[in-house]
matplotlib code that plots the C-alpha trace (Angstrom):
import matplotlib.pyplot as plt

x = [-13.5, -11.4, -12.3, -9.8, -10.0, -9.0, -8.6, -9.2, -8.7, -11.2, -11.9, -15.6, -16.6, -13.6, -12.1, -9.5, -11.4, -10.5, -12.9, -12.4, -13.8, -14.5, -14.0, -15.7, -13.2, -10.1, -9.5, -9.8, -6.7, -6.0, -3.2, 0.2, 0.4, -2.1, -1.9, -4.8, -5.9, -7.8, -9.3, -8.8, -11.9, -13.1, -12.2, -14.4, -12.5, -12.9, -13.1, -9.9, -11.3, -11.4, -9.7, -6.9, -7.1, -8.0, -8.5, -10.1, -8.4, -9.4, -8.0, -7.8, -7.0, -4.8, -4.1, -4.8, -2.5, -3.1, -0.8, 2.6, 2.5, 1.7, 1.3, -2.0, -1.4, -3.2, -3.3, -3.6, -4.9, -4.4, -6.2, -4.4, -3.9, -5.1, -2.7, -2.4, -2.3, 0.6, 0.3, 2.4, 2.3, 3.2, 4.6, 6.2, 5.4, 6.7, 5.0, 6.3, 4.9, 3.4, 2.2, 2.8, 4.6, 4.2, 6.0, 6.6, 8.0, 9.3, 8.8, 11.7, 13.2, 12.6, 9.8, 11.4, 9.2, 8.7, 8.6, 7.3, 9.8, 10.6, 10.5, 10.0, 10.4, 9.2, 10.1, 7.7, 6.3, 8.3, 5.8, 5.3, 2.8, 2.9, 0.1, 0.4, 0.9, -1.7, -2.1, -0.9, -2.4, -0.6, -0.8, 0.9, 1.4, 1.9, 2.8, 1.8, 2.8, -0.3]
y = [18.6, 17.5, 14.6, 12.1, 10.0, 6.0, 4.8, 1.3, -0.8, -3.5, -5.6, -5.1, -6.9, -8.2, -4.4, -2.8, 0.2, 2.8, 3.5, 6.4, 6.3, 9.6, 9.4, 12.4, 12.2, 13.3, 11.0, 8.0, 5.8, 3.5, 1.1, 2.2, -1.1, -3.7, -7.5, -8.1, -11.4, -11.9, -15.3, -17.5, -17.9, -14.3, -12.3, -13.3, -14.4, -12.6, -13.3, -11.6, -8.8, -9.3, -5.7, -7.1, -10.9, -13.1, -16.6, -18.1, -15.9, -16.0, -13.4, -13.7, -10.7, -11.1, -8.0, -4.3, -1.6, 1.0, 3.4, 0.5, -1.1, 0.8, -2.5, -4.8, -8.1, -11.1, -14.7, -14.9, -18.4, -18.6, -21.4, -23.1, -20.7, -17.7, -14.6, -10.9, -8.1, -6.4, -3.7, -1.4, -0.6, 3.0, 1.7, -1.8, -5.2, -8.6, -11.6, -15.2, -18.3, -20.7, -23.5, -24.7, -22.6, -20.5, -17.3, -13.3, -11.3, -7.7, -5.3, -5.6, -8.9, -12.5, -14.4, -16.4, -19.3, -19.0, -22.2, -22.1, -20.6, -18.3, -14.2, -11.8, -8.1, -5.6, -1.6, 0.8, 1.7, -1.7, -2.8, -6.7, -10.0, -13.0, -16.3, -20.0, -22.5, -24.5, -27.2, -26.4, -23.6, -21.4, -19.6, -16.8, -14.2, -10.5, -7.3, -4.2, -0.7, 1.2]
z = [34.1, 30.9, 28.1, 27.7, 24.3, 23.9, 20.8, 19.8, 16.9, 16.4, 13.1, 12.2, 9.1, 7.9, 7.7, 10.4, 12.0, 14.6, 17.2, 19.4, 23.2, 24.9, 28.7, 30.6, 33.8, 33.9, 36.8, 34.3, 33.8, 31.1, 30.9, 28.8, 27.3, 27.5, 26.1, 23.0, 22.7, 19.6, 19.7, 16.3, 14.4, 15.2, 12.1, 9.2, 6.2, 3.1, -0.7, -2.2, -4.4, -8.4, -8.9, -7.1, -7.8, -10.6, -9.4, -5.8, -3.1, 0.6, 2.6, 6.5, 8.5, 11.3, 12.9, 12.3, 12.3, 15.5, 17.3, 18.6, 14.7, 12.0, 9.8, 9.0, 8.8, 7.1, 5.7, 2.4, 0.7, -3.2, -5.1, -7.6, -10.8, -8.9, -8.8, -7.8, -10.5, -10.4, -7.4, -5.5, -1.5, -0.8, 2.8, 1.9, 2.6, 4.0, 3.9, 4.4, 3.1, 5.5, 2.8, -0.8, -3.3, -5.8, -8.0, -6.9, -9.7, -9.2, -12.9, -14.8, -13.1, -13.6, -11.5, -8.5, -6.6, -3.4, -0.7, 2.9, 5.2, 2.5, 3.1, 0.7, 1.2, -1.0, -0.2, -1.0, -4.4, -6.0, -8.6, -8.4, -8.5, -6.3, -7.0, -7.5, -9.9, -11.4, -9.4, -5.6, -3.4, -1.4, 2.1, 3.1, 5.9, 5.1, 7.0, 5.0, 6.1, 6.5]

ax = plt.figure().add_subplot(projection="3d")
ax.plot(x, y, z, "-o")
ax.set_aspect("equal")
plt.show()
């Protein structure tokens, strides 16, 4: 008799995780591809960090990255006057904003405001900040490359 494995993504307290499932028969099937429905309301929202944000920033996650995308995805609130500190992802990132608006700047260039609809996408290791203005919050969705 062989062990199979299943991996699984789940979101346990607030965090993406990777479970892995050992199945003792062989015989055992799993589907290829199977639909995830993951019901609004059950992912606990999170208070942005304060080594990565200065202001009131809630941070929703969305979805985790596991073997078909290898990208997390969130929504990211920002209260009036809060930002990020300038950051880098090693895999990239696009988000889009869903509500208000509010300035991105890459180093080195001036800062652009960004308006719902709008996408921005940032390659890997491109140094930048994105946040709000002072009186208007903003909420958007990203992708990140994991």
């Amino acid at each position: 008799m062989t062990n199979k494995h299943i991996s699984i993504t789940a979101v346990l307290a607030g965090a993406c995780v990777q479970l892995t499932v050992w199945a003792a028969n062989a015989q055992t099937t799993v589907p290829l591809a199977a639909q995830e429905v993951v019901r609004a309301g059950a992912q606990a929202s999170q208070v942005g960090p304060a080594e990565f944000f200065t202001g009131r920033v809630r941070v929703d996650p969305v979805w985790c990255a596991n073997e078909e995308i290898n990208a997390k995805g969130g929504l990211v609130t920002f209260d009036p006057g809060a930002r990020s500190a300038w950051r880098t992802h090693p895999r990239g990132q696009r988000l889009m904003v869903m509500s208000g608006l509010g300035p991105t700047q890459q180093w080195g260039q001036p800062a652009q405001i960004l308006r719902p609809g709008d996408i921005a996408s940032r390659p890997r290791g491109v140094k930048h900040w994105h946040g709000i203005g002072p009186t208007m919050a903003i909420t958007r969705l990203h992708a990140t490359g994991t």
